[in-house]
C-alpha positions in Angstrom: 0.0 0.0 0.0 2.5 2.8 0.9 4.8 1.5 -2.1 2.3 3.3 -4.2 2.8 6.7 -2.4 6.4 6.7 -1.9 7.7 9.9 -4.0 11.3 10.3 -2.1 14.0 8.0 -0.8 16.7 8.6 2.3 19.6 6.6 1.4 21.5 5.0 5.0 25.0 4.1 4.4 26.4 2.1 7.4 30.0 1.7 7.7 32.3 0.0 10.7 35.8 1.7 10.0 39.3 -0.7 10.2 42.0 0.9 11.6 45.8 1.5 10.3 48.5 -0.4 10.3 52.4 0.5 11.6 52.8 1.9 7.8 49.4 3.7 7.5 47.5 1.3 5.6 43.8 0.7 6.6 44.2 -3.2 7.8 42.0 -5.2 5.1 41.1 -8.2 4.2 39.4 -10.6 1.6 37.6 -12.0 4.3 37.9 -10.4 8.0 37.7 -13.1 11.1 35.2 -11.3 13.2 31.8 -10.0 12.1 30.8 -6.7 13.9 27.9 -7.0 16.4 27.4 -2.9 15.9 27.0 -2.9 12.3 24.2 -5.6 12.6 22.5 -4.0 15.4 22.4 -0.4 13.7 21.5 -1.9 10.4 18.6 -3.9 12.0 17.4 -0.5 13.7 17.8 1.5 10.3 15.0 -1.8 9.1 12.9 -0.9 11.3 12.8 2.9 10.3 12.6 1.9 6.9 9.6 -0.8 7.7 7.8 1.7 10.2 8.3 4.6 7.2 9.5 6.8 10.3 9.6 9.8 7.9 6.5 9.7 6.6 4.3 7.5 4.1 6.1 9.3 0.9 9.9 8.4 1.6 11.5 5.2 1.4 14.9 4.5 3.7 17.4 2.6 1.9 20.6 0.8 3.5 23.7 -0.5 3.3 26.4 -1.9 5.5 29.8 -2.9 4.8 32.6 -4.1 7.3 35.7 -2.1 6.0 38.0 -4.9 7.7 36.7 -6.9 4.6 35.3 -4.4 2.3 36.7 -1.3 0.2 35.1 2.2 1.6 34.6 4.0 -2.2 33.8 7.3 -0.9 33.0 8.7 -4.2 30.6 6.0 -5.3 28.9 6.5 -1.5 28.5 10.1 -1.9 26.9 9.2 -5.6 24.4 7.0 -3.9 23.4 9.3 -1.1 23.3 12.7 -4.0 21.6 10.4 -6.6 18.6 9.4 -3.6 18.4 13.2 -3.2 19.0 12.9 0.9 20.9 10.6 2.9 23.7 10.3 5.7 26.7 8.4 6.4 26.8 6.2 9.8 29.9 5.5 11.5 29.3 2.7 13.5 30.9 0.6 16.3 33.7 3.4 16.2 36.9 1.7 18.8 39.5 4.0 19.9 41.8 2.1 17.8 39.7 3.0 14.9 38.9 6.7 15.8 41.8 7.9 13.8 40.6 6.3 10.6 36.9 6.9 11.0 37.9 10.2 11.3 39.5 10.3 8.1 36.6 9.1 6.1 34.6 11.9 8.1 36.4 14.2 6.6 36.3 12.9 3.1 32.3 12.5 3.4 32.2 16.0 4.9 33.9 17.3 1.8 30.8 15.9 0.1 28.7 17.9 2.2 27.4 14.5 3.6 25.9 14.5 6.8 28.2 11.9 9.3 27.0 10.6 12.6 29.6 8.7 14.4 28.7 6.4 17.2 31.0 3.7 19.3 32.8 2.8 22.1 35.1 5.5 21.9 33.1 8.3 22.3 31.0 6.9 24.3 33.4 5.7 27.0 35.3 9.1 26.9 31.8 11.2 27.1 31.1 8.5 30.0 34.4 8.5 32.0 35.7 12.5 31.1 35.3 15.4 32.8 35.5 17.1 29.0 35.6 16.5 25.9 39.1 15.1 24.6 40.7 17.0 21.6 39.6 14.4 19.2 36.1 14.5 19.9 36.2 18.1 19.4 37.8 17.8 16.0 34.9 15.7 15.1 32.6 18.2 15.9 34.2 21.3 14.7 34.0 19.1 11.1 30.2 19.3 11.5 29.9 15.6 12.6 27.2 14.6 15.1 27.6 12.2 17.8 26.1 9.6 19.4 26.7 8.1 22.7 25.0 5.5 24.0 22.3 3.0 22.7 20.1 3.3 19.9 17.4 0.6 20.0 14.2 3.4 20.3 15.9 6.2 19.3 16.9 5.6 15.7 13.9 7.2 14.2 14.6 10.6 16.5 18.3 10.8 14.6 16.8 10.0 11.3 13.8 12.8 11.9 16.4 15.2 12.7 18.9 14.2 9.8 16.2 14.4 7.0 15.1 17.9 8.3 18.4 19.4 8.7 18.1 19.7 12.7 20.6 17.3 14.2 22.1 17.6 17.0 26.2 17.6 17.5 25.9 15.1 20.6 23.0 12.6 21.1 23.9 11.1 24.4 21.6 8.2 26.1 24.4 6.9 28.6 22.1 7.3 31.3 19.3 5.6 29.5 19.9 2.5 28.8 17.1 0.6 27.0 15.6 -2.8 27.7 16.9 -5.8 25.5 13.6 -7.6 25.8 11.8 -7.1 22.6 15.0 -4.9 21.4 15.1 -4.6 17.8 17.0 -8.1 15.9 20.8 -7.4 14.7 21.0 -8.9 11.6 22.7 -8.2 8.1 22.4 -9.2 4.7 24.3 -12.5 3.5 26.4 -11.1 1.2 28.0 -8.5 4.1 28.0 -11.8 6.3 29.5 -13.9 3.7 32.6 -11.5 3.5 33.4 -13.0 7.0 35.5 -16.3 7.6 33.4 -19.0 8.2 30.4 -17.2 7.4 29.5 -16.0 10.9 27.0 -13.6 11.8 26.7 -12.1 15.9 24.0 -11.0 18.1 24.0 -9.9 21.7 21.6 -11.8 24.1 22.5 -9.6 27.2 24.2 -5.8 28.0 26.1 -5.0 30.6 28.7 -6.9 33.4 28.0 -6.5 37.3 32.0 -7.1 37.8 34.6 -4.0 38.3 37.8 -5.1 36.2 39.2 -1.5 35.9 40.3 -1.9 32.0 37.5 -2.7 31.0 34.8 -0.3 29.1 31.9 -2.2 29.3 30.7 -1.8 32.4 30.7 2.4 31.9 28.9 2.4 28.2 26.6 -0.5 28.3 26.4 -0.2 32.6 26.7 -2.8 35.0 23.2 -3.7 35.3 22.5 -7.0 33.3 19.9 -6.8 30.2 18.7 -9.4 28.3 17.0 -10.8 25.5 14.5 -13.4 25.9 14.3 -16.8 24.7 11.5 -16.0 22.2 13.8 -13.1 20.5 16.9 -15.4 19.8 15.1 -18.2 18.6 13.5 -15.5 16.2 17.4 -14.0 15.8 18.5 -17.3 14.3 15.7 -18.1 12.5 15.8 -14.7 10.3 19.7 -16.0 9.9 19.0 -19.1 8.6 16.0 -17.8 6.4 19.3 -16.8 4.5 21.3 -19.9 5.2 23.3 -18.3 7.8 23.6 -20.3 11.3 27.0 -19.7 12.6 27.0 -17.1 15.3 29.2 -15.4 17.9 27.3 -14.3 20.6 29.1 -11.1 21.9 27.8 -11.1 25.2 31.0 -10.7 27.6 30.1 -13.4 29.9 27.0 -15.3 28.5 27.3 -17.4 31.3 25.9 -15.1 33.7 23.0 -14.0 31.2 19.8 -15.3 33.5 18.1 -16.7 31.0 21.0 -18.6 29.4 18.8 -22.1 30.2 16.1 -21.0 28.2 18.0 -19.7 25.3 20.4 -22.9 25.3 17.1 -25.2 25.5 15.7 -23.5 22.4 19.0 -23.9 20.5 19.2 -27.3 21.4 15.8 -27.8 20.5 16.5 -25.9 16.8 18.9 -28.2 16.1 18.4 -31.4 17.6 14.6 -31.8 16.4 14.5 -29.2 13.6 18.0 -29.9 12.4 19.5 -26.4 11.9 23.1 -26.8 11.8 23.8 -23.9 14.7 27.3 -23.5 15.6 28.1 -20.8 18.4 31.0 -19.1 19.7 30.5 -17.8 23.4 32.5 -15.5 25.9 32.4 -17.2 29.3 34.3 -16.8 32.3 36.6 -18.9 34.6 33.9 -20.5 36.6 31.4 -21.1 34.4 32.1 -24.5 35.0 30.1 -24.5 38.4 27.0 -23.7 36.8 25.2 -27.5 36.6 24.5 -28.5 32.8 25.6 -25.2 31.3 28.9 -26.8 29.5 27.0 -29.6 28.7 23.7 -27.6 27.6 26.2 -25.1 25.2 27.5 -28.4 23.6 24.3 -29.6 22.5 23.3 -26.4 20.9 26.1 -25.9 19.1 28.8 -24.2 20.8 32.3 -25.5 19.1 34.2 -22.8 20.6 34.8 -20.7 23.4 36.5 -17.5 24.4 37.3 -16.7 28.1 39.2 -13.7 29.9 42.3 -15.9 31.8 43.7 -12.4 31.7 46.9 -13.7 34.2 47.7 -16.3 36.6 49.2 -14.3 39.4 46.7 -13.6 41.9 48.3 -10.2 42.6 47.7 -9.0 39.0 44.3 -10.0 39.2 43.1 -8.4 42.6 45.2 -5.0 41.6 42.8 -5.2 38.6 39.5 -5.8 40.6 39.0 -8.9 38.5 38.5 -10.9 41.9 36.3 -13.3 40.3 39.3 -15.0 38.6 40.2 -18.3 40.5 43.2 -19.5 39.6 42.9 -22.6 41.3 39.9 -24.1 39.2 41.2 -22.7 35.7 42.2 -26.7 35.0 38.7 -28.5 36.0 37.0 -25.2 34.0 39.5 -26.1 30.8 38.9 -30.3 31.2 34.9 -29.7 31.7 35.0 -28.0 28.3 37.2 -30.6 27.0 35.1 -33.3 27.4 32.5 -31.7 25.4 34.7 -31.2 22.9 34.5 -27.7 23.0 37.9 -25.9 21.6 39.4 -23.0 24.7 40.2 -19.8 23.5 42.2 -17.9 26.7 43.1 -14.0 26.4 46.2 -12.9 28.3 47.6 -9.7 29.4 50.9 -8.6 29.6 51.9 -5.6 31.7 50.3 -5.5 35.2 52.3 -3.6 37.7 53.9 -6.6 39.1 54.9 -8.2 35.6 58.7 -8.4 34.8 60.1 -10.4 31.9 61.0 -13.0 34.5 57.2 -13.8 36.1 55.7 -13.5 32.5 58.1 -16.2 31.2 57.7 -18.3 34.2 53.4 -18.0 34.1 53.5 -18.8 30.5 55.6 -22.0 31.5 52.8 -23.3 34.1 50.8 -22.2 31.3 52.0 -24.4 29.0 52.5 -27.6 31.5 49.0 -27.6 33.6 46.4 -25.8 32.1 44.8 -27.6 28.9 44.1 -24.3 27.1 44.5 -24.5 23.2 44.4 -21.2 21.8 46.1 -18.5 24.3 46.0 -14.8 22.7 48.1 -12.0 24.2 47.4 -8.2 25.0 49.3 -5.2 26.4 47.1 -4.2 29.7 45.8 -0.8 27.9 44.2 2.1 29.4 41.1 2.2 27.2 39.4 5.7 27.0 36.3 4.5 28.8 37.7 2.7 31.0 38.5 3.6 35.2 42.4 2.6 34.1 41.9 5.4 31.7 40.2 7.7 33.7 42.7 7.5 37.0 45.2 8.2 34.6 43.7 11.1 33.0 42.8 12.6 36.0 46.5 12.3 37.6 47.9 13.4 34.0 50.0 10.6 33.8 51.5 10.4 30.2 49.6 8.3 27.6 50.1 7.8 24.1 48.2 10.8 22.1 47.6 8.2 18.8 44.5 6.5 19.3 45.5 4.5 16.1 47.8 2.3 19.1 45.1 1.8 21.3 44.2 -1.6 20.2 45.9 -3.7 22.9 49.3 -4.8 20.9 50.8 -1.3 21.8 52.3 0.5 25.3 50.8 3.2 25.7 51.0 4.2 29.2 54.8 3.5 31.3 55.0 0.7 33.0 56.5 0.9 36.7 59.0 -2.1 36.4 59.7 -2.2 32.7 60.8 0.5 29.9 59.0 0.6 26.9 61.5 -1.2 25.0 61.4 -4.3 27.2 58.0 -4.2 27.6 57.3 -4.9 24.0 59.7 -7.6 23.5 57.8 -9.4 26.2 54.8 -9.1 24.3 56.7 -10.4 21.0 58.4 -13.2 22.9 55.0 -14.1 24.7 53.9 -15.3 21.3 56.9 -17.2 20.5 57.5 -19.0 23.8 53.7 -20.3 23.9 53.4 -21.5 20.1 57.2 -23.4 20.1 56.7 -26.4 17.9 56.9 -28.7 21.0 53.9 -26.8 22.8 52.0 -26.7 19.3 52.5 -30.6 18.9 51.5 -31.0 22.5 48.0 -29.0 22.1 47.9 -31.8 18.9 48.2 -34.4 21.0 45.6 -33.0 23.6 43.2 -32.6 20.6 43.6 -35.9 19.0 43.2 -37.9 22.5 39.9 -35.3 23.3 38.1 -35.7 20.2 38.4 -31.9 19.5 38.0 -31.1 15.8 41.9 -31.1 14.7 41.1 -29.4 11.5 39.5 -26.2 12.9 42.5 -26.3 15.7 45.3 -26.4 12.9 44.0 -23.8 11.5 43.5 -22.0 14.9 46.7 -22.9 15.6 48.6 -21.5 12.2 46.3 -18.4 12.4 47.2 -17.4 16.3 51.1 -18.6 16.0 51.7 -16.5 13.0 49.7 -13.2 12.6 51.7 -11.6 14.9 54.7 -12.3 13.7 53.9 -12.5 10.3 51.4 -9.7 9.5 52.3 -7.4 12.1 48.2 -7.5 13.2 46.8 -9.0 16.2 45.1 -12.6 15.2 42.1 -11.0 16.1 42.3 -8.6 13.4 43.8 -11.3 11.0 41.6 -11.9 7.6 42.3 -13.9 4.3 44.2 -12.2 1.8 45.3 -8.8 2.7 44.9 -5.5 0.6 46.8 -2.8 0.7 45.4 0.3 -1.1 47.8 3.0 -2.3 45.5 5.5 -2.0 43.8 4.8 1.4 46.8 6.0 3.7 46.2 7.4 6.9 46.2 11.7 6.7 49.2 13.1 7.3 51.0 10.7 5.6 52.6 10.7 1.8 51.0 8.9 -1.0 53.6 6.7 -2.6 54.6 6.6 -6.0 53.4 4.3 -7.9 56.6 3.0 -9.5 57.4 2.8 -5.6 54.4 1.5 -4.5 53.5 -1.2 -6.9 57.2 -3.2 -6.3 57.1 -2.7 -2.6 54.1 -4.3 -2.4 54.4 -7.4 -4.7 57.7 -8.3 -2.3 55.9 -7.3 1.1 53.2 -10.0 -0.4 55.8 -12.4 -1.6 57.8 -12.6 1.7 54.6 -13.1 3.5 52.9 -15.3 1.3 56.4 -17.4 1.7 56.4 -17.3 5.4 53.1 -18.1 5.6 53.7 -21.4 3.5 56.0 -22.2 5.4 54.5 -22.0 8.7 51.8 -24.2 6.8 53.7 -26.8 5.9 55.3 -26.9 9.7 52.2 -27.6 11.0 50.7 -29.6 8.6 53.7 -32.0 9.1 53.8 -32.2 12.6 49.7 -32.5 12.8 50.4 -35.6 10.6 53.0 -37.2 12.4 50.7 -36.8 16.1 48.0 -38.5 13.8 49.9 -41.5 12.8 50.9 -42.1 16.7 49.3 -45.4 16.9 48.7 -44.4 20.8 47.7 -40.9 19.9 44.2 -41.7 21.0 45.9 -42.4 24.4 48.1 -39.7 25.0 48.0 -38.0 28.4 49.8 -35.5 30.5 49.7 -33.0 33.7 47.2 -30.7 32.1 44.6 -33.7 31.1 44.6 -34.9 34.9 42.3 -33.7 37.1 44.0 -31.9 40.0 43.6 -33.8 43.0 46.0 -32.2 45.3 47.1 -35.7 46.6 50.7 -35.7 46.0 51.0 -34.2 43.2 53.2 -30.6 42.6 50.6 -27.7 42.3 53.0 -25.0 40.9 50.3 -22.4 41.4 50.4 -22.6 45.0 53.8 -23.5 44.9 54.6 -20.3 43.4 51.4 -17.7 44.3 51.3 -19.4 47.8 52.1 -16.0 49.8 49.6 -14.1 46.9 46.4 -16.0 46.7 43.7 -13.9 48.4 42.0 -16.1 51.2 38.9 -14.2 51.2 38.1 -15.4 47.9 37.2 -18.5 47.9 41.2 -19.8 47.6 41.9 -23.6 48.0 43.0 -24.9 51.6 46.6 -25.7 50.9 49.5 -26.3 53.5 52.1 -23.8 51.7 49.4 -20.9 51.5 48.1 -21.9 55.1 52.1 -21.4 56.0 52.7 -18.3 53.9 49.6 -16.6 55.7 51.2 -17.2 59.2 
């Protein structure tokens, strides 16, 4: 019916900015690794406008949504789209700090246009959260005439879009202290051919908001609050259903800790019933945290309904570390049955770490990544400079005191210093980072996480390629593995600001070596594995294999090397094991 009286269209074009690289290169890929949970939440609220005709019965709200981790940003041919619909404006969504420099950068380029930008993200909304003022950056985004949003925008989409198409927006939207209600929230989803740009073909969704714990680095808790929100049962079924109307049934749920999402039961049952009597072929990645394990039949429950895969926030091993960050509900001391509760479900461990608390030296890094390595069953373990996030209270304190941070936001993705450390120079610090990644993935350790596979059952084809991916994009590609894609491009022309374009005749040959050395490396590193994957596999007793790490701890005369060496650190007011050394070091 109102197809016949629509006379105008508003065209939407949604874009989640990358970030540079150490030589100003936006970091791109064929296909990216992780989809963006933003850019499907926006572009299912921008639907809804378009569905509800939120600016009247005679215009029609286009959109489109690209991830420019995997996609080229063609400003020119955007602005076309936008000029040739005869209104429009440019959304820069799910901004990081990391990525603030570079969504910057298109800002201007769009503003040259006379586009109207909005820009909305962590970023902005941690520092507009956590500031006193405005920082300079902000402010540059504003004197260019773009408008900001901070906060949620599930029921207030159609107020920006009103205000947009009339030529009355405002320079800050901010709902931080209004947070909306996830039941009945609006369904993140995107188009298959964005999500098929992504490895594996995964899509994301949120089924809660917010984290009641403290950790001070973390930004969460002061953007999306700490009071838990959720969606119900009702609304991910119909989440995954909408996905798999367009044959799309992977998923990473982005919650930080689904675990503690109330109505994680529910949810899980519904999964398991989708797949087990309707037969969709759901396979989940979740963010859990270290004591997940104590909460009856979830592991099992997230097995069934399709979880393959878990990340979880190990964050360090030193008990000293972890109280000095507030993250008190870390317990070291059941990290191992957590680990071997997911193993028998067959359920791959992804484990964060960060390097650079104010105890860490070069010495107690190397020596946790050791006990690592020995007695905790952990496949995947990813590394990360402790970072003072804008948005976060690590940021704040240090704003406040005017301690020294790094001014480029570009650096703020958690594989830079950016603040001094107390017991290690800059220098040293980042060769701890660089040699955390090369004294976990040894080729003995790699062959040993083999062998834990094979005798597990764990899919050995999606841990070799784990493996491969988290050994080598560090080293390789210069990128966290988290940013790591398929096939990177490297555009001549998209260079950070401030920064020469190359020559072509300079460009073009620098670049066909920079790929051929990688390419060569990465072969390499290919064939290593491959080899040493194949030689765990012919082990007659492979199925058999066993060691420290597979053995539940009993504590019956057997070395416990955490309480060997944290005995005089572990906290007894939280919950710590009874143990003769900590007992003594107490007295």
């Amino acid at each position: 019916m109102h197809g016949n009286l629509a006379k105008r269209t508003f065209h939407v074009a949604l874009i989640k900015p990358s970030h540079y690289d150490r030589d100003g290169y936006v970091i791109q890929w064929l296909r990216s690794l992780i989809p963006s949970n933003s850019l499907a939440s926006v572009h299912g609220l921008i639907v809804e406008c378009a569905q509800d005709r939120v600016l009247g019965p005679d215009v029609d709200i286009e959109v489109e949504a690209c991830d420019e981790c995997n996609t080229i940003v063609d400003v020119a041919s955007v602005a076309k789209r936008i000029r040739d619909a005869g209104a429009g404006m440019v959304g820069l969504v799910g901004v990081q700090s990391n990525q603030f420099p570079r969504a910057l950068d298109l800002a201007r380029q769009f503003r040259a246009y006379g586009l109207t930008v909005v820009m909305g993200g962590f970023h902005l909304s941690g520092c507009i959260s956590m500031l006193p003022k405005l920082p300079t950056e902000l402010q540059e985004a504003l004197d260019l005439g773009v408008h900001l949003f901070a906060g949620e925008a599930e029921g207030r989409m159609a107020e920006v879009l009103r205000d947009v198409a009339c030529g009355n927006a405002k320079p800050i939207y901010n709902y931080l202290n209004d947070m909306p209600e996830m039941a009945a929230a609006v369904y993140p989803i995107l188009p298959r051919h964005v999500v098929t740009r992504v490895a594996g073909h995964y899509s994301s969704f949120d089924a809660g908001r917010g984290c009641p714990f403290q950790c001070s680095f973390c930004t969460i808790i002061n953007v999306q609050g700490r009071k838990s929100r959720y969606r119900t049962p009702d609304d991910v079924e119909a989440i995954v259903r909408a996905n798999a109307a367009q044959n799309i049934t992977r998923f990473f749920i982005t919650d930080d800790n689904f675990a503690r999402n109330r109505n994680w039961e529910p949810i899980l049952d519904r999964l398991i019933e989708l797949r087990e009597k309707h037969k969709f072929n759901i396979r989940l990645l979740l963010q859990v945290d270290t004591l997940c394990h104590r909460i009856p039949n979830f592991i099992e429950k997230a097995a069934r309904a399709g979880c393959t895969a878990i990340f979880l926030g190990l964050e360090n091993i030193n008990p000293e570390s972890l109280m000095g960050a507030k993250k008190r509900q870390n317990k070291i001391w059941e990290y191992r049955e957590m680990l071997l509760a997911w193993r028998k479900q067959k359920v791959m461990t992804y484990a964060g770490y960060i390097l650079g608390f104010p105890t860490d030296t070069p010495e107690t890094i190397a020596r946790d990544i050791e006990i690592i390595k020995k007695e905790l069953p952990v496949d995947i373990l990813e590394f990360f400079y402790l970072t003072p996030l804008p948005g976060s209270e690590d940021h704040k304190n240090l704003y406040v005191r005017g301690v020294p941070m790094d001014p480029d936001l570009n650096k703020y993705d958690l594989e830079h210093a950016c603040t001094a450390h107390p017991l290690m120079s800059k220098d040293t610090w980042t060769q701890v980072y660089a040699d955390a990644w090369k004294r976990y993935y040894t080729d003995a350790h790699v062959e040993t996480i083999m062998r834990r596979c094979i005798a597990s059952g764990i899919n050995r084809t999606k841990l070799l390629d784990s493996l491969t991916i988290f050994s080598g994009a560090a080293r390789i590609e210069g990128v966290h593995p988290l940013q790591f894609g398929f096939l990177r491009r490297k555009l001549r022309k998209q260079r950070r600001s401030g920064m020469p374009i190359v020559n072509p005749f300079v460009f073009y040959p620098w670049r066909v070596l920079d790929f051929l050395k990688t390419s060569s490396q990465w072969l390499r590193l290919v064939w290593r594995y491959r080899r040493i994957m194949a030689r765990v596999v012919a082990d007659p007793a492979a199925s058999a294999y066993t060691d420290e790490a597979l053995q539940p701890h009993t504590g019956a005369g057997e070395t416990d090397h955490f309480v060997e060496v944290f005995a005089d650190k572990i906290p007894h007011t939280h919950g710590a094991p009874v143990r003769a050394a900590a007992a003594a070091a107490a007295e």
